[in-house]
C-alpha positions, 0 to 999 in steps of 0.5 A: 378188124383191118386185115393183117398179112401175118399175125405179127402186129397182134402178138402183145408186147407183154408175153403170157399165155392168157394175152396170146390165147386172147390175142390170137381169139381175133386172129384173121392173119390168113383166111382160115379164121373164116371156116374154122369155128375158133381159133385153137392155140396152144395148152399147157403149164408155162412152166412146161419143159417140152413142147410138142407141134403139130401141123393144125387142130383136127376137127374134134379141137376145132369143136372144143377149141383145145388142141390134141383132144381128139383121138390122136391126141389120146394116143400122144397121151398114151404114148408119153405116159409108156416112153415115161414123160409126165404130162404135165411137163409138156405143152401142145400147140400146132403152126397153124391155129384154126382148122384147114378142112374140105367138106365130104358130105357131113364129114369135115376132112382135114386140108393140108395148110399151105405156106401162106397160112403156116407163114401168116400163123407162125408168129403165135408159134414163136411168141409160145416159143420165146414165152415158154422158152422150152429145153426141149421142141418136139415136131409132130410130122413134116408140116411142124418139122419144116416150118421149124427145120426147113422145106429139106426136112425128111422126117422120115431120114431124121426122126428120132434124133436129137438136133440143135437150133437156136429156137430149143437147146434139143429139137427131135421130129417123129411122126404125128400120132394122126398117121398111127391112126391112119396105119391099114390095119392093127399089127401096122399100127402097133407097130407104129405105135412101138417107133413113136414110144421109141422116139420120145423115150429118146427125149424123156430123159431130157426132162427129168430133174 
């Protein structure tokens, strides 16, 4: 396939979520589709009310071809079922849809997308987006909130409030369920875990009826 700058010219003209996750199988709009094993696109129900972005599938997604199924998607489940949000309700996807990563022995580790790949990917974010059409837009960590909200973005100044875009009638941003793991022991963690609950009960009354 002739290599495209972004992904663009790949996105159909007829929006469904089957066309854009076959679309985006033979995606090479940036070099990642090279070192990941597939592309990862995004998972849920059309009819979903919220969708949650993160920065990239990890290497549990990459295997599976699913995003948010490895452990810090486990926990965002966690979390959304104690702030009382169905999960059905929510859509996962993440900007950049292959994994970025660094070999360390027999360990893949996760490699921040630079702005090449998240400008080369961010076509297929807009396409769920405009599809999906979603009341709520929920950034998981920095990379997804300044894609969506600008370089300026602080997540940690911002997290927790709802804002306005044009892209969803309320956006939030909070941290990715990734760096609650990443805490330096349990009570960090905990700890971390009560602020993310706390910022997505912030949107659960969004999406009841």
């Amino acid at each position: 396939m002739e290599h495209q700058e972004t992904a663009a010219p790949l996105v159909p003209s007829r929006l469904s979520l089957p066309t854009l996750r076959a679309a985006a199988a033979v995606c090479t709009a940036c070099d990642l589709y090279k070192t990941g094993t597939q592309t990862v696109f995004g998972e849920g129900l059309e009819t979903a009310r919220a969708i949650f972005v993160g920065e990239q599938p990890g290497d549990s997604e990459d295997r599976a071809g699913r995003p948010f199924v490895g452990p810090a998607g486990k926990l965002l489940d966690r979390a959304l079922e104690e702030a009382g949000i169905d999960r059905k309700l929510v859509y996962v996807t993440n900007v950049v849809k292959h994994f970025k990563w660094t070999p360390r022995g027999k360990r893949r580790l996760h490699e921040k997308p630079n702005a090449r790949e998240i400008a080369a990917c961010r076509p297929w974010l807009e396409a769920e987006l405009r599809l999906l059409k979603p009341d709520v837009l929920v950034c998981l960590g920095a990379t997804a909130a300044q894609a969506l909200l600008g370089k300026s973005f602080r997540v940690t100044k911002m997290r927790g409030q709802i804002l306005k875009a044009e892209i969803a009638d309320a956006i939030m941003a909070t941290v990715h369920p990734s760096s609650i793991l990443r805490a330096p022991d349990d009570e960090a963690r905990h700890r971390e875990m009560e602020l993310f609950i706390r910022d997505l009960k912030v949107i659960a009354p969004l999406l009841r009826h």
